[in-house]
C-alpha positions as CSV (number, residue, x, y, z in Angstrom):
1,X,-19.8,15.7,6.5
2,X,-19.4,16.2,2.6
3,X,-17.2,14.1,1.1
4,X,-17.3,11.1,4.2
5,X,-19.1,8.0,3.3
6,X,-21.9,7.1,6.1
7,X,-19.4,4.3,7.4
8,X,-17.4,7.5,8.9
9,X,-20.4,8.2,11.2
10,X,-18.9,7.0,14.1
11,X,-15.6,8.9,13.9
12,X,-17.8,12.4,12.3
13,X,-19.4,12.0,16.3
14,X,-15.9,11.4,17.8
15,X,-14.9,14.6,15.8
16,X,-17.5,16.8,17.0
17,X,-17.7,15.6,20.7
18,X,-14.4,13.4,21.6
19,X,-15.9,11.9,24.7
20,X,-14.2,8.6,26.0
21,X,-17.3,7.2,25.0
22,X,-17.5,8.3,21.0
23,X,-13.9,7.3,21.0
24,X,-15.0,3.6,21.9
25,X,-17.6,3.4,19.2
26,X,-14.8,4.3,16.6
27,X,-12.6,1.0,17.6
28,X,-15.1,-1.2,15.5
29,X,-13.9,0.5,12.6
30,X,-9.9,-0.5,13.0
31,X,-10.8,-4.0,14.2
32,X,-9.4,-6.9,11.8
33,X,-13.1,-7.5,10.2
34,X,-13.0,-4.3,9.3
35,X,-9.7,-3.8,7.8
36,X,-10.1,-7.1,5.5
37,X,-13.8,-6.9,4.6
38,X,-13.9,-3.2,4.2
39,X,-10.7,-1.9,3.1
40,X,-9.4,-4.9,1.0
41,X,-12.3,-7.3,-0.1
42,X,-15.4,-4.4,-0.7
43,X,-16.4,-4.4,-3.8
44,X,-13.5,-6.5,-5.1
45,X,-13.5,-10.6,-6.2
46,X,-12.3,-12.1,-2.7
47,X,-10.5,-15.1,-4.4
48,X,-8.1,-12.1,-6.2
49,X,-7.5,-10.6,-3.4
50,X,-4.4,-12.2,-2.1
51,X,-4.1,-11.9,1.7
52,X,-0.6,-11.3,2.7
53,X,-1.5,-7.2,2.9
54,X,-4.7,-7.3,4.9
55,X,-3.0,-9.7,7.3
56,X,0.1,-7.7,7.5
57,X,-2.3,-4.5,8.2
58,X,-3.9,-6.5,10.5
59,X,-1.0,-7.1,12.9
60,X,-0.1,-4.1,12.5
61,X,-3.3,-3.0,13.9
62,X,-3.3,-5.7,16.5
63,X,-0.8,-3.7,18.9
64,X,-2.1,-1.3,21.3
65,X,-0.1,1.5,20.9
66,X,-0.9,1.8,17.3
67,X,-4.5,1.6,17.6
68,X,-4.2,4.6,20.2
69,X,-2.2,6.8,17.2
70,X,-4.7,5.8,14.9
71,X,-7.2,7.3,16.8
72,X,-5.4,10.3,17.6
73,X,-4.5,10.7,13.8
74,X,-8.4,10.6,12.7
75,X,-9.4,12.5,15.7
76,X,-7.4,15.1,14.0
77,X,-8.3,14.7,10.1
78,X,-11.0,17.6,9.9
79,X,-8.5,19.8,10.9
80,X,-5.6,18.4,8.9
81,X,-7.8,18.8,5.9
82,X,-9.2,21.9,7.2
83,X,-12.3,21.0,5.7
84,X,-14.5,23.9,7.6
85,X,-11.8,26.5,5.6
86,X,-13.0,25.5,2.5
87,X,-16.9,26.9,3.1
88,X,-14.9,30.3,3.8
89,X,-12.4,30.6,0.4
C-alpha cells in the first residue's frame, strides 16, 4: 500500500483478509522489542535515547485489553484514512 513502509506487511494482510490467523502475525509488531527497537531507538543514538517513554509505552502495551484496541484501531486505519477515496478524487 503506498505510503506504508514494508514493516506494515503484516497488518496490510490483516487489512485485506482479517482472519484470526493474520490478526496473530500482527502481535509481533506491538510486542516490547518492537516498540523500543523500532519506534524509539531506529535510526537514533541508543545512549540519547533516555528510556523512561519506551518503558512507559511498553506497560502500557503489556495489558491485554489494550493490545486488543490496538488491533481493532489498525484494523480500521485504511478506512479512517480512507486511503482507497483518494485514487477516486
Amino acid at each position: 500500500m503506498e505510503g506504508f513502509s514494508d514493516a506494515w506487511g503484516a497488518w496490510e494482510t490483516y487489512w485485506h483478509l482479517p482472519t484470526p490467523e493474520n490478526r496473530e502475525a500482527c502481535r509481533d509488531s506491538l510486542s516490547p522489542e518492537t516498540i523500543r527497537d523500532f519506534q524509539y531507538l531506529q535510526g537514533a543514538d541508543a545512549s540519547l535515547v533516555l528510556p523512561d517513554g519506551y518503558t512507559l509505552d511498553i506497560a502500557y502495551m503489556s495489558r491485554p485489553e489494550f493490545v486488543q484496541m490496538c488491533s481493532l484501531i489498525l484494523f480500521q486505519l485504511p478506512y479512517l484514512f480512507r486511503w482507497n477515496q483518494y485514487l477516486i478524487w
